[in-house]
C-alpha positions, -999 to +999 in steps of 0.1 A: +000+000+000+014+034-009+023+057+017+004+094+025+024+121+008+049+135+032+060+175+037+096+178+028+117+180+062+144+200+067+172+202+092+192+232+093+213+246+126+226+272+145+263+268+131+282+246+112+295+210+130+261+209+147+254+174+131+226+180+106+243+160+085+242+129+105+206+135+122+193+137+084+207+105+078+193+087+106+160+103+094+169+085+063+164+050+073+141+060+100+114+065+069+129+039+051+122+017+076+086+027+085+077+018+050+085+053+029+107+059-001+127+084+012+157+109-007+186+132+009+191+166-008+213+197+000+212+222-025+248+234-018+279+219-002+311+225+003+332+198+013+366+180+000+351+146+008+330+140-027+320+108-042+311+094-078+272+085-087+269+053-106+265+075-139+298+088-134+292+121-117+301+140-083+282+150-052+294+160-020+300+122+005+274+130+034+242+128+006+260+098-007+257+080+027+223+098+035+213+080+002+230+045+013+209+052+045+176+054+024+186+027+006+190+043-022+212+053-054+230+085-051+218+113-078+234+146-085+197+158-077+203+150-042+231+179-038+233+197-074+257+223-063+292+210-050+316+237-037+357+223-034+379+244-015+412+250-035+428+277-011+417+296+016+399+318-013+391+300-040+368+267-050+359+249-076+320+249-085+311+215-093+274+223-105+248+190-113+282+168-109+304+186-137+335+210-124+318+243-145+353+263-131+366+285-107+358+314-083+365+331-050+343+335-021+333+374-032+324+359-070+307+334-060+285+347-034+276+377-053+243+387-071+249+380-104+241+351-121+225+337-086+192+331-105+207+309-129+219+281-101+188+289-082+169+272-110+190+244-111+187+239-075+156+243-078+150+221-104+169+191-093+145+195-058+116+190-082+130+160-099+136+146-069+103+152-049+088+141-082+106+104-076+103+097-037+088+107-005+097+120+014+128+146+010+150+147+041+169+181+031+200+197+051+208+235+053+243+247+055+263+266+086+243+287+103+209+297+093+211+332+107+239+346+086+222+381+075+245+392+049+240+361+030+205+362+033+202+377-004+219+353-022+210+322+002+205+289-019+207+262+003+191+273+041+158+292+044+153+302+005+154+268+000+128+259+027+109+282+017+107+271-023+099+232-014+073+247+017+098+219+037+091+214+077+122+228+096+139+211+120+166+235+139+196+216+154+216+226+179+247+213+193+247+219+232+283+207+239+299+239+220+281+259+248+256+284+244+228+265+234+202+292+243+215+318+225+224+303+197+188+290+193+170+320+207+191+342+183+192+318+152+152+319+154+150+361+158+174+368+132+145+350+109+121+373+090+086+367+098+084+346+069+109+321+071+105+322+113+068+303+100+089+270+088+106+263+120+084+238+131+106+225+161+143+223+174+167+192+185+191+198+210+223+177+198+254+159+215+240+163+248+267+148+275+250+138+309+218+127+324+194+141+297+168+145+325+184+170+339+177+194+313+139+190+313+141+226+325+162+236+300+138+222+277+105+241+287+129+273+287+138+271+254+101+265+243+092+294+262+113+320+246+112+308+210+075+290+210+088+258+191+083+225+203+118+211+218+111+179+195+142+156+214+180+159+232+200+134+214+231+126+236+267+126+225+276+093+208+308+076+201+297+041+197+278+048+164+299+047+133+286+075+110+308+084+081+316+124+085+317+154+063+341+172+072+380+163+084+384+190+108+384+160+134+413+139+121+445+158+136+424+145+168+422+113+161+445+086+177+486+089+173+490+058+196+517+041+179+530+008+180+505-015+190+515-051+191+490-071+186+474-046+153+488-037+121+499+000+127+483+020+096+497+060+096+478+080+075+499+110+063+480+143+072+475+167+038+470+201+042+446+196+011+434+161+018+402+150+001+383+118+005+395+111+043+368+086+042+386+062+024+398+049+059+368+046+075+365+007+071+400+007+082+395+023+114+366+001+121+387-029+111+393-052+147+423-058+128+439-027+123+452+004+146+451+035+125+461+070+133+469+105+115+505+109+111+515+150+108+552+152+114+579+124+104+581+105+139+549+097+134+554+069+109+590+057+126+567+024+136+538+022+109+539-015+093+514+006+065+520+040+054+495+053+033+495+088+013+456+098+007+442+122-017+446+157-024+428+182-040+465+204-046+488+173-052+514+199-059+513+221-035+507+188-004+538+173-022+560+207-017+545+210+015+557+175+025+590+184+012+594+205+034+581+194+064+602+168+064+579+140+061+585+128+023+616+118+033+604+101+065+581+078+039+609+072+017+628+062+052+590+036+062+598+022+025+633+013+029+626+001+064+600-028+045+569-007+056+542-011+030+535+025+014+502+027-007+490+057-025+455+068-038+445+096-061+465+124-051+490+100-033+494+078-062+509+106-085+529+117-058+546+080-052+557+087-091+590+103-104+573+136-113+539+158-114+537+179-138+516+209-143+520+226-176+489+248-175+490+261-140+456+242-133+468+239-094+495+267-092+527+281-107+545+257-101+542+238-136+567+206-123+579+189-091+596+156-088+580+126-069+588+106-039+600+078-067+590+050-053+566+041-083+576+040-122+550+065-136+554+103-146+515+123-140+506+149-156+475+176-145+451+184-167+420+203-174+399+176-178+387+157-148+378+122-146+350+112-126+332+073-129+320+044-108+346+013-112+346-021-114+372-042-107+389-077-106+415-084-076+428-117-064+399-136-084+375-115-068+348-084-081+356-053-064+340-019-065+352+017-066+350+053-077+375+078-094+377+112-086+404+133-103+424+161-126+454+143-143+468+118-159+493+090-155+514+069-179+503+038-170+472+015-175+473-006-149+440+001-121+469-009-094+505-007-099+528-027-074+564-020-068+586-035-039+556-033-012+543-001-028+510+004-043+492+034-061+458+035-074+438+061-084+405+041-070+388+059-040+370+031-017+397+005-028+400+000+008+356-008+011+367-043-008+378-076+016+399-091-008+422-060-011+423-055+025+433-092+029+457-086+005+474-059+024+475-070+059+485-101+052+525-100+055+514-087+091+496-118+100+522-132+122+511-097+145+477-102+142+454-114+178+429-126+153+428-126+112+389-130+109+380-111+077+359-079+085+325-071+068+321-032+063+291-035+042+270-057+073+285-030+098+276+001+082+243-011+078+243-021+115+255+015+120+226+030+103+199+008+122+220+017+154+217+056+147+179+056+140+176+032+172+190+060+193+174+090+170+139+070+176+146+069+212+155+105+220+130+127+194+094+127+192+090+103+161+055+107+162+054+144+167+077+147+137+052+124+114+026+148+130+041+179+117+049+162+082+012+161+080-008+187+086-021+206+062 
């Protein structure tokens, strides 16, 4: 029996980090599993972590796993602007999953030419709402920012358009929780202020129940419903947006009974989440290395992806930590290399038309036999692949080419691949672990597939237990 048509929810916050991102996936499967066909979408987002649809084109990693969380395909509809950073001023405007160029902050957020990508968000919300129900959307940042509020695409504007239910979220371990809710609903017009349908107070640490005062506080200054307090959670495995944690995450080195995996820390790193499954892996103790005695006892050293090989590779130079890699190598540590790392495990990068820089060549760690050079032209596909006997799945996400045709090239316990989620595949993980087996407590191969979907059942078991499900279905329908 078909479901009733849902309103389009919305979760937007008081500032960015505040989990929207996360809460709209647990949403996800939440209506997926009460019997609804439901989609993620964020008009805009601006993230380094991107991912490639099965037709071959690029959206920004947190609608990918909202989508994998509805049990669905990911579609450029689902986040048909992609913004990714380049420098501190510039990104690169990836619009309906095709790079369309270059601009700063000041272009891009300026009036001009804002009608023409608010039709195309637009747009791709209508396609979408057309196919399921129903849309779980996510704002951006903050939802007060007033001198944005002209050229907004993605928070309130974009409430407004789709007449979505919002959801504020607010994270109460930052501090400040009243005021940033109080003052995130004034700063509304009159207008928008009418879609705010009820708040979620976020990563609350503590006994929950003794914020029921809080609660009724908060309801009595903004008059919206305080629809749950979700505690803080580090048992849930949730694949993140952004990287700001990683320099946070564990340096513990040396553990004896795990295979020590350092992760080499890019200034301009891009698809971190290629090392999710290994940090979950019982198997495996992995860590962010940042300065060159951080590898001195990694068994795997691996060199991620970049989104300014040039400029990581320089910075690595100097830093000190490109010859601390060459050192791990020589040593008979295991260095592997993907995307960004791959082309810098070669003898040279070359840049002849300035896509990344001036800098237009820089030679290569050499520990692999291939010679890249950047180009305009950026590759972007679903792959399939065979390893070991085995059918393995991936997705390519780049700007430049190397001389080689080979999906993996191995050289004297090195690898490169230009295959983001090559590390998602068992066999390949097998494959690399296993001249540490003599280390390993147990060898038991691990399933990242059954565990994120255990994940996603986990954070919509917790969601369902701290937020008024069936106020939220409540608000969803009324007329």
């Amino acid at each position: 029996m078909e479901k009733e048509k849902l309103h389009p929810l919305m979760f937007v916050g008081t500032g960015s980090d505040v989990g929207k991102s996360v809460i709209a996936a647990a949403f996800c499967r939440i209506f997926l599993q009460d019997g609804y066909k439901p989609a993620p979408f964020k008009a805009q987002n601006m993230s380094l972590n991107s991912y490639a649809t099965p037709e071959g084109l690029e959206i920004g990693r947190a609608q990918a796993v909202q989508a994998e969380a509805a049990g669905i395909p990911c579609h450029t509809d689902m986040n048909p602007i992609l913004l990714k950073p380049q420098s501190d001023h510039t990104s690169q405007v990836v619009l309906n999953g095709k790079p369309v160029g270059n601009q700063s902050a000041g272009s891009y957020f300026r009036n001009e030419g804002r009608d023409e990508l608010r039709r195309e968000v637009h747009a791709a919300f209508n396609r979408l709402a057309a196919r399921y129900n129903p849309i779980v959307m996510e704002g951006a940042g903050s939802i007060s920012e007033l001198n944005l509020r002209e050229v907004d695409l993605v928070n309130m504007s974009m409430a407004m358009y789709a007449n979505a239910d919002v959801i504020l979220v607010a994270d109460i371990d930052r501090g400040g929780v009243f005021a940033s809710i109080y003052g995130s609903i004034m700063l509304l017009s009159g207008e928008e202020r009418k879609h705010i349908k009820g708040i979620i107070i976020n990563k609350f640490r503590g006994d929950i129940k003794l914020f029921e005062n809080g609660v009724k506080m908060i309801e009595d200054l903004c008059h919206v419903p305080v629809l749950g307090v979700v505690p803080y959670f580090t048992d849930i495995h949730i694949e993140e947006e952004d990287s700001m944690s990683l320099s946070q995450k564990s340096k513990v080195k040396g553990l004896e009974s795990k295979v020590n995996v350092a992760v080499v820390l890019l200034r301009h790193m891009s698809n971190f989440t290629d090392f999710d499954v290994l940090e979950q892996d019982p198997r495996v103790h992995l860590y962010y290395a940042s300065q060159p005695a951080d590898i001195d006892e990694a068994d795997i050293v691996i060199l991620p992806g970049s989104k300014s090989t040039i400029d990581d590779l320089l910075h690595l130079r100097r830093n000190g930590m490109a010859e601390a890699v060459i050192r791990a190598h020589r040593r008979g540590a295991t260095v592997l290399g993907i995307c960004g790392g791959y082309q810098m495990m070669g003898q040279s990068v070359e840049d002849p038309d300035g896509m990344e820089g001036d800098i237009t060549n820089m030679p290569g760690l050499g520990l692999l036999p291939i010679h890249t050079t950047i180009t305009a032209e950026k590759t972007t596909r679903q792959v399939t692949f065979e390893f070991n006997g085995q059918k393995c799945q991936g997705y390519e996400i780049h700007q430049g080419v190397s001389d080689t045709d080979e999906a993996i090239l191995t050289a004297d316990h090195c690898m490169g691949t230009y295959i983001h989620g090559i590390l998602d595949n068992a066999p390949f993980i097998d494959y690399l672990l296993r001249p540490y087996a003599d280390k390993l407590a147990s060898t038991e191969p691990f399933d990242y597939q059954a565990y994120k979907e255990q994940q996603y059942d986990r954070l919509a078991d917790l969601v369902r237990q701290h937020v008024d499900i069936p106020a939220v279905y409540r608000i969803m329908n009324t007329i």
